[in-house]
DSSP file (Angstrom, degrees, kcal/mol; ACC not computed):
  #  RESIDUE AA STRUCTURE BP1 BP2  ACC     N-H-->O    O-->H-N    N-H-->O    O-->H-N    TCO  KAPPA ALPHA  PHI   PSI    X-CA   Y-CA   Z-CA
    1    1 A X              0   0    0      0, 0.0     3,-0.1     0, 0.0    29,-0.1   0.000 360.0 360.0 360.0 138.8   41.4   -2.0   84.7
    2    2 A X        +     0   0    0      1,-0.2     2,-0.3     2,-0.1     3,-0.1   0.353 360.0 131.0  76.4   3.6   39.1   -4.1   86.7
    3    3 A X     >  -     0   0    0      1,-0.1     4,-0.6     2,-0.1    -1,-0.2  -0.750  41.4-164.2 -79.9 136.6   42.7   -5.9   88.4
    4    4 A X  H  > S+     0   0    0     -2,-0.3     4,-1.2     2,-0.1    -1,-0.1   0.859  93.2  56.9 -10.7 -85.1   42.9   -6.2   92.2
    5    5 A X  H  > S+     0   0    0      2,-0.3     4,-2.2     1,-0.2     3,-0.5   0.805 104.9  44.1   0.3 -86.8   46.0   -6.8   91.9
    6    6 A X  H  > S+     0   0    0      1,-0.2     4,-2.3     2,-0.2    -1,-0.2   0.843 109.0  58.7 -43.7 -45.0   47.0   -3.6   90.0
    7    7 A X  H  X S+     0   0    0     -4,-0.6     4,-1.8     2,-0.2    -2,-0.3   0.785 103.8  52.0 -52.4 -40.9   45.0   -1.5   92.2
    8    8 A X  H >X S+     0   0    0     -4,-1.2     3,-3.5    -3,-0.5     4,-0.7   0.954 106.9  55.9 -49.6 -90.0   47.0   -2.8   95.2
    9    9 A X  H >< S+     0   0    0     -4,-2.2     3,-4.3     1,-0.3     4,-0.2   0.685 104.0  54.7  -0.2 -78.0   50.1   -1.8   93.4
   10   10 A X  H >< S+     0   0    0     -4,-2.3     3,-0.9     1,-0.3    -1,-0.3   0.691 101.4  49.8 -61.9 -23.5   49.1    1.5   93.0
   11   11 A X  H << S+     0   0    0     -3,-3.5    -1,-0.3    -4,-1.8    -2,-0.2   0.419 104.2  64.4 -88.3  14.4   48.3    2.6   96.5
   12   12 A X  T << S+     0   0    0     -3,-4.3    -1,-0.2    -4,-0.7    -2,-0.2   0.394  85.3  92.6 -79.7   6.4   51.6    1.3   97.4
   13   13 A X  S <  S-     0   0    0     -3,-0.9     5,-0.1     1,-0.2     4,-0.1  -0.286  91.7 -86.5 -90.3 149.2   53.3    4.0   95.1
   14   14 A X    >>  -     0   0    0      2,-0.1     3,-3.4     3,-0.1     4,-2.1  -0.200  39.5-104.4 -55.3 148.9   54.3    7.3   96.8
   15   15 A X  H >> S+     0   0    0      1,-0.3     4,-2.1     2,-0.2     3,-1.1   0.931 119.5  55.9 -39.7 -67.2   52.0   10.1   97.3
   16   16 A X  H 34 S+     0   0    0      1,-0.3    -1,-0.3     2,-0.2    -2,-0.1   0.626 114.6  45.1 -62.8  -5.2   53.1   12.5   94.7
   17   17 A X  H <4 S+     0   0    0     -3,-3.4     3,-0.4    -4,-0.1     6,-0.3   0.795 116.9  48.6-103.2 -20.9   52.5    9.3   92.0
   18   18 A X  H << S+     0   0    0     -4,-2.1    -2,-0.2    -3,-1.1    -3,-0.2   0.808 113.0  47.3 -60.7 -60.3   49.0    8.5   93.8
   19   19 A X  S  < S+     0   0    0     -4,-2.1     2,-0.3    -5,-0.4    -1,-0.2   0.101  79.5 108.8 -96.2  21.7   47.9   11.6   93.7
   20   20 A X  S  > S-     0   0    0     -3,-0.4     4,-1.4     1,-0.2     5,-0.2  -0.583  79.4-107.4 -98.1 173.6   48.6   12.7   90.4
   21   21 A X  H  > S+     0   0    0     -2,-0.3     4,-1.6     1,-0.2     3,-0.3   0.942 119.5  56.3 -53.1 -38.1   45.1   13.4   87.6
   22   22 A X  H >> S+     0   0    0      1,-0.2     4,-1.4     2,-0.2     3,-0.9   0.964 114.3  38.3 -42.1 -56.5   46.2   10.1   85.7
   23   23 A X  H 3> S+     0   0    0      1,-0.3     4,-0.7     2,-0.3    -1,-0.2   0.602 113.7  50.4 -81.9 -17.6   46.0    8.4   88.7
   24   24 A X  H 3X S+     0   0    0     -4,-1.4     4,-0.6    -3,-0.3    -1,-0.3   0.689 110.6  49.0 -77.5 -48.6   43.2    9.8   90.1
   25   25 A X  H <X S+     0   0    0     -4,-1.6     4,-1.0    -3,-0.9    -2,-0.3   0.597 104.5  60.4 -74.7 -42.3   41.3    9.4   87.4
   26   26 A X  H  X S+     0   0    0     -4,-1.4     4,-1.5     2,-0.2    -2,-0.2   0.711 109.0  50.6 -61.7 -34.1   42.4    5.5   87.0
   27   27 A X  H  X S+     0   0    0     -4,-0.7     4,-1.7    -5,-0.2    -2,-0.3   0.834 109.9  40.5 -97.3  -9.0   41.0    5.1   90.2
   28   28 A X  H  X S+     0   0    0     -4,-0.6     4,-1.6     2,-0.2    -2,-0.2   0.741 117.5  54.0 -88.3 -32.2   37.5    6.8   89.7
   29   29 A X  H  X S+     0   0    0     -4,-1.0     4,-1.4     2,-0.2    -2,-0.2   0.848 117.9  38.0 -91.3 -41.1   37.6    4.9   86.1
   30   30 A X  H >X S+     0   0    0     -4,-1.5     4,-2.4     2,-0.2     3,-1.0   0.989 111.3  54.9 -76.6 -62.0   38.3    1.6   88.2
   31   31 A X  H 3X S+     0   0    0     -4,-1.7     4,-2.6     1,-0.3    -2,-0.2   0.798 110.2  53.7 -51.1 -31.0   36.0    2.3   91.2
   32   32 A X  H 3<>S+     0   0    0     -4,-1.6     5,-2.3     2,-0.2     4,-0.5   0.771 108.3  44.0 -39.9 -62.9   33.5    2.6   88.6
   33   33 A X  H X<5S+     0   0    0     -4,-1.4     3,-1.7    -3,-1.0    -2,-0.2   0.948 108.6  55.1 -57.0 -70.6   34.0   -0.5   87.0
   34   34 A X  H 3<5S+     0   0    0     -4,-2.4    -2,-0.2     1,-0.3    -3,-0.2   0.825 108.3  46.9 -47.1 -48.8   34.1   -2.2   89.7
   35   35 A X  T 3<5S-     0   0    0     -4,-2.6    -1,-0.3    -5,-0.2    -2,-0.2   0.855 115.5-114.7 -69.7 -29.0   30.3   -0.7   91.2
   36   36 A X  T < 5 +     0   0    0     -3,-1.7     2,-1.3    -4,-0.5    -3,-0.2   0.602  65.8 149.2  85.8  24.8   29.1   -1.6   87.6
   37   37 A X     >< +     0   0    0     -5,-2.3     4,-1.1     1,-0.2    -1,-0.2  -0.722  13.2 170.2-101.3 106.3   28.3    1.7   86.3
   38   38 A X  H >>  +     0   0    0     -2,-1.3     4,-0.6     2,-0.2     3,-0.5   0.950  68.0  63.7 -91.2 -50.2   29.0    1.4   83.2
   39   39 A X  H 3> S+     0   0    0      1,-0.3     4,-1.7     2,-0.2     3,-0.5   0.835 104.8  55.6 -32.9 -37.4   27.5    4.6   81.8
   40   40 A X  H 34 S+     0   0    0      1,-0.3     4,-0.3     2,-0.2    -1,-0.3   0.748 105.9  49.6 -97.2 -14.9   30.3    6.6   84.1
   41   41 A X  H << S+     0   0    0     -4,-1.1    -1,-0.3    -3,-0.5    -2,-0.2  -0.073 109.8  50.4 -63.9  25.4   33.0    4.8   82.7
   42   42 A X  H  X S+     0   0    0     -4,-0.6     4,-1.0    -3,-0.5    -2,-0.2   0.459 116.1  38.7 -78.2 -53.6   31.6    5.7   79.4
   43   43 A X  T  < S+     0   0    0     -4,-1.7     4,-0.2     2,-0.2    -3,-0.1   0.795 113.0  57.8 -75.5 -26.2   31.3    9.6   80.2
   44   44 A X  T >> S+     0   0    0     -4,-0.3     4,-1.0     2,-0.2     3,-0.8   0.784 103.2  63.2 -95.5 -35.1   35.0    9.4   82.3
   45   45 A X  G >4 S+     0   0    0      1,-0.3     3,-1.9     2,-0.2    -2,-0.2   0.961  93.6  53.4 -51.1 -59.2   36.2    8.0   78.6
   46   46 A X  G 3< S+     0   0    0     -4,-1.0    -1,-0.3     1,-0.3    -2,-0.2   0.594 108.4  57.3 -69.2 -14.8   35.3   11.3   76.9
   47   47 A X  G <4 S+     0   0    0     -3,-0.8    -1,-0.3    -4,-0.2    -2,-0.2   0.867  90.3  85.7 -61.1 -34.1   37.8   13.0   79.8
   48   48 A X  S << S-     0   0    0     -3,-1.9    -3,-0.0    -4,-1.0     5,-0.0   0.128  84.5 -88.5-101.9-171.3   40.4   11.4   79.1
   49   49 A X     >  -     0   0    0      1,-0.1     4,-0.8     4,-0.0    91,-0.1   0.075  39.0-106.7 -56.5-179.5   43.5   11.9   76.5
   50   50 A X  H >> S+     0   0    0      2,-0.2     4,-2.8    90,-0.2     3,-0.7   0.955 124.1  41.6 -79.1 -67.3   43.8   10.7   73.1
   51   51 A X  H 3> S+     0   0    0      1,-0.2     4,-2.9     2,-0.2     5,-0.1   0.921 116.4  54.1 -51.1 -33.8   46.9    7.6   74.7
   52   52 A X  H 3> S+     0   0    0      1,-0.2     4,-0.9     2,-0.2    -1,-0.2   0.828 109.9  45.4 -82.5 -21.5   44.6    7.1   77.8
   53   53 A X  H X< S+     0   0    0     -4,-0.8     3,-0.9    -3,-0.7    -1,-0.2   0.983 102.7  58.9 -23.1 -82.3   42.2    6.5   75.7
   54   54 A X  H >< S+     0   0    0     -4,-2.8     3,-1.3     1,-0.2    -2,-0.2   0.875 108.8  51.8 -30.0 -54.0   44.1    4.2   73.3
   55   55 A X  H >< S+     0   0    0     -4,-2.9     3,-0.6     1,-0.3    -1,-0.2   0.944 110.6  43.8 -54.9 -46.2   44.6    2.0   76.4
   56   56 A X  G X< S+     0   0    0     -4,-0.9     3,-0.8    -3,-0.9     4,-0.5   0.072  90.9  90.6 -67.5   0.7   40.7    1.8   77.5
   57   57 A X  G <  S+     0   0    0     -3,-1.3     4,-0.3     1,-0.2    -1,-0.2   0.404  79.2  56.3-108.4  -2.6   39.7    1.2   73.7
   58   58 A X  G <  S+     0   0    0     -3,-0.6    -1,-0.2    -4,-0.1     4,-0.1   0.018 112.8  46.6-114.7  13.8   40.0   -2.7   74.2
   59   59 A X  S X> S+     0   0    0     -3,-0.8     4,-1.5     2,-0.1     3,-0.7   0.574  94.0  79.3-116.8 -27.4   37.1   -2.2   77.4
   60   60 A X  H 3> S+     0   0    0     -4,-0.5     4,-1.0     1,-0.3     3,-0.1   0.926  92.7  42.9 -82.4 -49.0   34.8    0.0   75.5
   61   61 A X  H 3> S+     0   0    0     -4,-0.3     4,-1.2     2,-0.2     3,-0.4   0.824 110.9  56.5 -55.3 -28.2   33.1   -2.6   73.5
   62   62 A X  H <> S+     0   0    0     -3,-0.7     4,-1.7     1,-0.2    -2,-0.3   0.686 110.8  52.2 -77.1 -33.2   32.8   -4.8   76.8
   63   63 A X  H  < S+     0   0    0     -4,-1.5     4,-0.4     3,-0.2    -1,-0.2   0.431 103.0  52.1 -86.8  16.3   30.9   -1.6   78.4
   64   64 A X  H  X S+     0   0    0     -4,-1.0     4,-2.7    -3,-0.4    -2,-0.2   0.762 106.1  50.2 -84.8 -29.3   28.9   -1.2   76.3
   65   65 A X  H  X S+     0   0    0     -4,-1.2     4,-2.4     2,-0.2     5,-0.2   0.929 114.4  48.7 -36.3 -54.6   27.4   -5.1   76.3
   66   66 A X  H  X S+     0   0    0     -4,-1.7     4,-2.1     1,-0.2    -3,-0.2   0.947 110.2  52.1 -78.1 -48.0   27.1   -4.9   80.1
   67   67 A X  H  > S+     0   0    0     -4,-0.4     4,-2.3     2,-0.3    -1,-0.2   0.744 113.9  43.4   2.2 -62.9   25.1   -1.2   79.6
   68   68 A X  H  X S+     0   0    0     -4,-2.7     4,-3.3     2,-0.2     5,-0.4   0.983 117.0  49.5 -61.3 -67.7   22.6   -2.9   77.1
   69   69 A X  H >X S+     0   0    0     -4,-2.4     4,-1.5     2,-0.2     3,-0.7   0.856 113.9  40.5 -26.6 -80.7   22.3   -6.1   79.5
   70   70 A X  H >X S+     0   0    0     -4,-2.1     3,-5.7     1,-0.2     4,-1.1   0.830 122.0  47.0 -45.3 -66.9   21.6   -4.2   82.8
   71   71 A X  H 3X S+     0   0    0     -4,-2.3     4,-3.0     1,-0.3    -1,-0.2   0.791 101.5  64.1 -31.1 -47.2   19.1   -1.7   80.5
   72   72 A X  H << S+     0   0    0     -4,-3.3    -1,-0.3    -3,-0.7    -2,-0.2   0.713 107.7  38.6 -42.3 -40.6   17.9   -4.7   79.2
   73   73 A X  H X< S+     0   0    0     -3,-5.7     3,-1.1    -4,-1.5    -2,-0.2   0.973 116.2  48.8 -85.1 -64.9   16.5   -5.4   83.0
   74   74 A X  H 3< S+     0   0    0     -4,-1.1    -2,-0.2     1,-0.3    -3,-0.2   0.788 119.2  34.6 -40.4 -51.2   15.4   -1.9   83.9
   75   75 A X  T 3< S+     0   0    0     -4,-3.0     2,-0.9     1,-0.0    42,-0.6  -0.087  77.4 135.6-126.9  29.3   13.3   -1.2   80.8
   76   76 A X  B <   +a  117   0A   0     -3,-1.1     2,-0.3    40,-0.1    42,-0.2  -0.642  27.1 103.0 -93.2  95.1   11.8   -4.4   79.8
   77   77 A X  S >  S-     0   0    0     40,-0.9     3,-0.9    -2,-0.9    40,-0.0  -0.995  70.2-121.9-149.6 168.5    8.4   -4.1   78.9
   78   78 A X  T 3  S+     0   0    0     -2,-0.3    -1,-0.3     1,-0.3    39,-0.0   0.883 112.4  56.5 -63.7 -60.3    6.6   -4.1   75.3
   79   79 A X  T 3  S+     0   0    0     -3,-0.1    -1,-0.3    37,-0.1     2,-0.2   0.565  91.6  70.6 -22.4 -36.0    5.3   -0.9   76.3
   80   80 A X    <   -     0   0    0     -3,-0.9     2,-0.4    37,-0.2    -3,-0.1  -0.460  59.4-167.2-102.1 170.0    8.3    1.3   77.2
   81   81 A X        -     0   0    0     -2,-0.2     2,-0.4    35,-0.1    35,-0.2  -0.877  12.6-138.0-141.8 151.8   10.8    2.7   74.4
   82   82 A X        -     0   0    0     -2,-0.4    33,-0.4     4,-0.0     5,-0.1  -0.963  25.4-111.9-120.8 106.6   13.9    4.1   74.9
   83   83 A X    >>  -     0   0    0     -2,-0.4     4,-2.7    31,-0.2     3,-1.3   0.225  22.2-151.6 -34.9 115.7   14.9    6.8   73.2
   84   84 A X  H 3> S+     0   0    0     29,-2.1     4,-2.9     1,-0.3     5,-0.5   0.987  94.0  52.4 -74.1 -49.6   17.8    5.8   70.7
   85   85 A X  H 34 S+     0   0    0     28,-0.5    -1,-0.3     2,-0.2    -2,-0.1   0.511 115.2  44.8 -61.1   4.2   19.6    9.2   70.5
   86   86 A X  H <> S+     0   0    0     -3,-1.3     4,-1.3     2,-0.1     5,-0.2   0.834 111.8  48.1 -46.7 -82.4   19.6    9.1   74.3
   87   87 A X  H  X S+     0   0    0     -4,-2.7     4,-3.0     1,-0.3     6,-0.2   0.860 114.6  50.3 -46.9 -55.7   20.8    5.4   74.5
   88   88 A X  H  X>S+     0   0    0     -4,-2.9     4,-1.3     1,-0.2     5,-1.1   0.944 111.6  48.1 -67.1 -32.3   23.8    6.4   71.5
   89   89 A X  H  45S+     0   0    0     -5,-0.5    -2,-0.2     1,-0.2    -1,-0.2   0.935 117.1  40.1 -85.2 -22.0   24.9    9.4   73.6
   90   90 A X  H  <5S+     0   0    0     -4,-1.3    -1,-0.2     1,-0.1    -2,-0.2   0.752 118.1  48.2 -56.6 -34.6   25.1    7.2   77.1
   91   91 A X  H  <5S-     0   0    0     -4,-3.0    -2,-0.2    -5,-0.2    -3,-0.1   0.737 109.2-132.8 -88.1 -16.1   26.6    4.3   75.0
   92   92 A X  T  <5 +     0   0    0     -4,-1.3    -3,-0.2     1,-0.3    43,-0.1   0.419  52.0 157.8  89.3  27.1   29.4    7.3   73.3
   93   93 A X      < -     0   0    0     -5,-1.1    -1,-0.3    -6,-0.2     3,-0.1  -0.193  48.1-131.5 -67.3 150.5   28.3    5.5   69.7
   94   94 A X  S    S+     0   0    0      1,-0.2    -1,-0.2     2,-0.0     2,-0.1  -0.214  82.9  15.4-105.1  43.7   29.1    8.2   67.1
   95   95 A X  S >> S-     0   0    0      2,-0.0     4,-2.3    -7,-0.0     3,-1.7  -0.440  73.7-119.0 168.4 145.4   25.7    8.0   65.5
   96   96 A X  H 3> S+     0   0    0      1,-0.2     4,-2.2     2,-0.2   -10,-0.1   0.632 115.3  67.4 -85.0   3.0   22.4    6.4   66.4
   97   97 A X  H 3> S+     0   0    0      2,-0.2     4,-0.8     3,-0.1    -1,-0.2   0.910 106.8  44.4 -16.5 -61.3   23.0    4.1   63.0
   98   98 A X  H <> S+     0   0    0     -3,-1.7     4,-3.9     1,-0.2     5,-0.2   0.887 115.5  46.2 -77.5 -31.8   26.0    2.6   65.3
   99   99 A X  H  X S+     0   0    0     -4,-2.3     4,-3.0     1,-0.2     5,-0.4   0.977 114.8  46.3 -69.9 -39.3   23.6    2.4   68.5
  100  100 A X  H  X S+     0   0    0     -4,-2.2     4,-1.1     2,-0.2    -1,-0.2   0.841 112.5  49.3 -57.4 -33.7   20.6    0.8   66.4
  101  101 A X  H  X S+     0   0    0     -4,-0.8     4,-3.6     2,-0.2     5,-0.3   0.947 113.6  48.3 -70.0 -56.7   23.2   -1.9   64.6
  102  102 A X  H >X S+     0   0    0     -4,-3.9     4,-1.0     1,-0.2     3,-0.9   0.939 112.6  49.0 -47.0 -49.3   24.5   -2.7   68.3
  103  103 A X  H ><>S+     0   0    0     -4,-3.0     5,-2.9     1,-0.3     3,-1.2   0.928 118.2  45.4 -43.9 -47.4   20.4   -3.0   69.6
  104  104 A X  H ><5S+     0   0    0     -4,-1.1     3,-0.7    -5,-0.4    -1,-0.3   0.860 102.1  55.8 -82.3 -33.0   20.1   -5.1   66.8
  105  105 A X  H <<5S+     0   0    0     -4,-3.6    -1,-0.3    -3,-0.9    -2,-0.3   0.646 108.9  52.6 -63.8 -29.0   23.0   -7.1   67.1
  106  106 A X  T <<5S-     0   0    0     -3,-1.2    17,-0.7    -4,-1.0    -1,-0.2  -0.150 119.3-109.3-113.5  34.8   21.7   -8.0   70.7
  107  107 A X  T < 5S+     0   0    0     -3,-0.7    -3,-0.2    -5,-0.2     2,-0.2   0.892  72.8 137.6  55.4  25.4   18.3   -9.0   69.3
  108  108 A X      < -     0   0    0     -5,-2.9    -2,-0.2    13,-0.1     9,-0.1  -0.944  61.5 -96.3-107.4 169.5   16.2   -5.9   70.8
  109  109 A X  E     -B  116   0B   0      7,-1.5     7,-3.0    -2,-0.2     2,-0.4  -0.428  29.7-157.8 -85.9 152.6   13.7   -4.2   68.5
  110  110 A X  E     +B  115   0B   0      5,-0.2     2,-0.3    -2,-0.1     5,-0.2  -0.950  15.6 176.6-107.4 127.4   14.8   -1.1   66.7
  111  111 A X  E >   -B  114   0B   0      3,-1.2     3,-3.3    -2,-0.4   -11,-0.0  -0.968  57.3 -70.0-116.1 169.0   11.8    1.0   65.8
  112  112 A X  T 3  S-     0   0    0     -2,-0.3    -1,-0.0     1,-0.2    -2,-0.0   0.617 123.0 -10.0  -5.4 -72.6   12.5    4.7   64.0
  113  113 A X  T 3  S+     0   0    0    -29,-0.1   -29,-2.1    -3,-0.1   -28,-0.5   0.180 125.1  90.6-121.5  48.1   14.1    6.6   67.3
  114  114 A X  E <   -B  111   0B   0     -3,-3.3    -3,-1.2   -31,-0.3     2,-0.4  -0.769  50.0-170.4-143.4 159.6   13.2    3.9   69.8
  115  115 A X  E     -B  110   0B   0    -33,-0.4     2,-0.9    -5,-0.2    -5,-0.2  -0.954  12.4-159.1-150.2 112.8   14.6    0.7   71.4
  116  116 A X  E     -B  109   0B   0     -7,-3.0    -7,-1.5    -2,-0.4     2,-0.3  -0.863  18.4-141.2-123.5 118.2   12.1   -1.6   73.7
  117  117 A X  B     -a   76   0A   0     -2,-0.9   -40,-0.9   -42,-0.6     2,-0.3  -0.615  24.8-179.1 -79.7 124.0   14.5   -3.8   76.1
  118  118 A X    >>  -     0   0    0     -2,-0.3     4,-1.4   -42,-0.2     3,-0.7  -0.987  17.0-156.0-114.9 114.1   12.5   -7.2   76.1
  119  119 A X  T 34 S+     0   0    0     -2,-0.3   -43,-0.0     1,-0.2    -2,-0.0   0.317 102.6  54.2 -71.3  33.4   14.5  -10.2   78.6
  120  120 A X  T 34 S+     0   0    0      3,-0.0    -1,-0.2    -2,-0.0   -44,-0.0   0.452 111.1  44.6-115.6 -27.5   12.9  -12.7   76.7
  121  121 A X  T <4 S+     0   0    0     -3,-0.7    -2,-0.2     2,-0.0   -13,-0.1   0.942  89.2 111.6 -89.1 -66.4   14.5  -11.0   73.2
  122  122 A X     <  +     0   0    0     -4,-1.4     2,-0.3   -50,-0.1   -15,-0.2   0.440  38.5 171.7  -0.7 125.3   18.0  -10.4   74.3
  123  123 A X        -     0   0    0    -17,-0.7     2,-0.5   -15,-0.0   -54,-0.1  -0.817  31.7-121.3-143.8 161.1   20.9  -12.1   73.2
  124  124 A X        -     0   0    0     -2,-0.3   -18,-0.1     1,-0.1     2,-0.0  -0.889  41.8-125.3 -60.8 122.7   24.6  -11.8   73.6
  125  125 A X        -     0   0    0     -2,-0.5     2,-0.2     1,-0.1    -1,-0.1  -0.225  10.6-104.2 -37.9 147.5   26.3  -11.4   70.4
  126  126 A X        -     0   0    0    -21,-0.2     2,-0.2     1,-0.1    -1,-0.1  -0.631  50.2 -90.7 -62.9 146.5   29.0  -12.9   68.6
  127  127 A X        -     0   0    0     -2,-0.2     2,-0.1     1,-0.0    -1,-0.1  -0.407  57.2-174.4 -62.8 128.3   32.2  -11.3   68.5
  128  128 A X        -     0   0    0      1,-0.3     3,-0.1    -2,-0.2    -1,-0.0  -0.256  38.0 -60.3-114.1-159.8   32.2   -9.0   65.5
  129  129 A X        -     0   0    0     -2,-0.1    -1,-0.3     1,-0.1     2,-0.1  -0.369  67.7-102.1 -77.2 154.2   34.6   -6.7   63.6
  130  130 A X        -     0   0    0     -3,-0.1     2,-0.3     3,-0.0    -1,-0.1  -0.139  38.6-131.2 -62.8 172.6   36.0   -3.8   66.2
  131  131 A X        -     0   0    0     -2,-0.1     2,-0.3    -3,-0.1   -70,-0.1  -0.956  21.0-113.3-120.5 141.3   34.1   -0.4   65.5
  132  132 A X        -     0   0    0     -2,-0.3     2,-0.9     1,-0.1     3,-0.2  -0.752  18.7-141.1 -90.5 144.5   36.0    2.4   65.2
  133  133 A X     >> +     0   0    0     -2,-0.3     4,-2.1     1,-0.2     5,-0.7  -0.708  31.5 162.6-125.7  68.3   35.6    4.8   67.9
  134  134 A X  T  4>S+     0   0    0     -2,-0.9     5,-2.3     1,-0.2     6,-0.4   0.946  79.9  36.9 -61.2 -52.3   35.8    8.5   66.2
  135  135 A X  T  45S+     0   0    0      1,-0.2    -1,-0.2    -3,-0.2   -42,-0.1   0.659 120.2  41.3 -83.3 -15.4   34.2   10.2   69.1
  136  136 A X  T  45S-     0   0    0     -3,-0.2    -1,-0.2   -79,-0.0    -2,-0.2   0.601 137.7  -2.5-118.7 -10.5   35.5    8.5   72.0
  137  137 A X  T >X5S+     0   0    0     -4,-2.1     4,-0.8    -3,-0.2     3,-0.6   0.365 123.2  50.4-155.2 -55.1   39.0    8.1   70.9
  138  138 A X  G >4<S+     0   0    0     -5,-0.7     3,-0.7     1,-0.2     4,-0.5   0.821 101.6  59.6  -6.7 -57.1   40.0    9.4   67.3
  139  139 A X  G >4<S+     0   0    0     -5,-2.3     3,-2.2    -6,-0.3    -1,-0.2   0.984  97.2  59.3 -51.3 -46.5   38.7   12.7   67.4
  140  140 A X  G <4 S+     0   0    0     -3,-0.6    -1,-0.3    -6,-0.4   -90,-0.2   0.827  86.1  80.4 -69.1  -9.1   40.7   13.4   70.1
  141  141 A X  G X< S-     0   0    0     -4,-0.8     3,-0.8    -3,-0.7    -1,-0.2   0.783  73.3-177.8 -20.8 -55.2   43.9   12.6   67.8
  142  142 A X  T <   -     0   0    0     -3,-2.2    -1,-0.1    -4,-0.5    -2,-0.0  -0.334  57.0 -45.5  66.4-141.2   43.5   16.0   66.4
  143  143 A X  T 3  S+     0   0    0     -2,-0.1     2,-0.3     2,-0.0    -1,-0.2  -0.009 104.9 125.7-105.7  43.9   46.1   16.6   63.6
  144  144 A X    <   -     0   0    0     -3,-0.8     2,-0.2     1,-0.1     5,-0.0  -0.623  66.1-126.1 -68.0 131.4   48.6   15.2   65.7
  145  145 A X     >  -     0   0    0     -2,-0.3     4,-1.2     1,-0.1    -1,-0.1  -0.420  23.2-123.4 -71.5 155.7   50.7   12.3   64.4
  146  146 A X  H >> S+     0   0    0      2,-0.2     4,-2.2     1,-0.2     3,-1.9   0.992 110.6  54.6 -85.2 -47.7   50.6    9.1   67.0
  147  147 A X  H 3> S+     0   0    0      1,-0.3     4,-2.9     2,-0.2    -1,-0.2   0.869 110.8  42.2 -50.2 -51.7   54.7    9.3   67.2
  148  148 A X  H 34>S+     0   0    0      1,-0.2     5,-2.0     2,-0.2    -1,-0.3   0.459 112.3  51.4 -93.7  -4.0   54.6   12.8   68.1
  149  149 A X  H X<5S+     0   0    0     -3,-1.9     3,-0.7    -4,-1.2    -2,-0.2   0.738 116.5  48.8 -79.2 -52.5   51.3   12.1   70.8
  150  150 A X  H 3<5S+     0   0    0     -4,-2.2    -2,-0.2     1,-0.3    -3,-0.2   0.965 111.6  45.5 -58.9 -61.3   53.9    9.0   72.2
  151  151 A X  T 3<5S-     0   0    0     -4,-2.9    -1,-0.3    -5,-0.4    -3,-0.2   0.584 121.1-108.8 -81.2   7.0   57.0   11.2   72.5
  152  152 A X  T < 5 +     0   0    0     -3,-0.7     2,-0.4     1,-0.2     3,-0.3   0.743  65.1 146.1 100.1  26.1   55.0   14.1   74.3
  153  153 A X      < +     0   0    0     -5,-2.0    -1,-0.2     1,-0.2     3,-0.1  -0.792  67.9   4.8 -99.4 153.9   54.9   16.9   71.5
  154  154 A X  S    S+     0   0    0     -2,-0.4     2,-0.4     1,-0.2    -1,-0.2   0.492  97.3 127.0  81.7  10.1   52.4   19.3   70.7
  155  155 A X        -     0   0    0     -3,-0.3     2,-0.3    -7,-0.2    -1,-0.2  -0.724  60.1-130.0 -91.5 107.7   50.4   17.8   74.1
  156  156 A X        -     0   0    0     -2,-0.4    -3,-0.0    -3,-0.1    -1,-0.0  -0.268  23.6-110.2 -85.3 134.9   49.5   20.6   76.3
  157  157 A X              0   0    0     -2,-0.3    -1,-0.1     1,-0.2     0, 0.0  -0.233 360.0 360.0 -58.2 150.0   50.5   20.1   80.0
  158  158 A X              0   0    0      0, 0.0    -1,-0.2     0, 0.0    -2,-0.1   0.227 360.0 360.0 -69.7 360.0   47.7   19.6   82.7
């Protein structure tokens, strides 16, 4: 994701491998990245499988950082608020707990259902413990075992 390189690769591949929903989908998920819209590779996460997930799941904390940042520019003034159940369902946080601990972790103020992006408050975190990511890649697990998700059982074809 975000490779040059790989992206080359892949429009040298035949048509019928080019064209298929993975790929298709790899490349809207890339073009995406690549414009910086991080919010549509957030929402293009909740398409995808439970393994295409799994791959994307090492990204997902890195879009949400650049999400806060760029909000962080757009909405900074004392005055404005952002609605925090808003902000958690753009960010795919599985509660607005998790979205208020991230806000907080990047130094903006949390008030009851609100977040006011300051640049002068901002911060990059430190790297912290992973978060587990029920809603954007668990859930979709179902009661599927991960062996039997790998070896293609119980997966219904597109």
């Amino acid at each position: 994701l975000g490779s040059v390189k790989a992206l080359q690769h892949a429009l040298l591949l035949p048509h019928h491998t080019r064209d298929s929903p993975d790929m298709k989908m790899a490349f809207v998920m890339n073009r995406a990245l690549a414009e910086g819209n991080y919010v549509r590779c957030l929402r293009l996460i909740r398409r995808l499988s439970f393994l295409q997930s799994c791959a994307i799941y090492r990204h997902i904390e890195q879009f949400r950082h650049h999400l806060l940042r760029v909000f962080n520019y757009g909405y900074s003034s004392r005055n404005c608020r952002y609605p925090l159940q808003r902000l958690a369902n753009l960010l795919g946080m599985d509660s607005v707990s998790s979205a208020a601990e991230l806000c907080q972790r990047h130094n903006l103020e949390v008030t009851d259902n609100s977040v006011c992006f300051q640049k002068s408050c901002y911060r990059e975190p430190s790297p912290g413990p992973k978060q587990q990511e029920v809603g954007l890649v668990s859930r979709k697990q179902g009661n599927r075992t991960k062996s039997s998700i790998i070896h293609g059982h119980g997966v219904k074809p597109d």
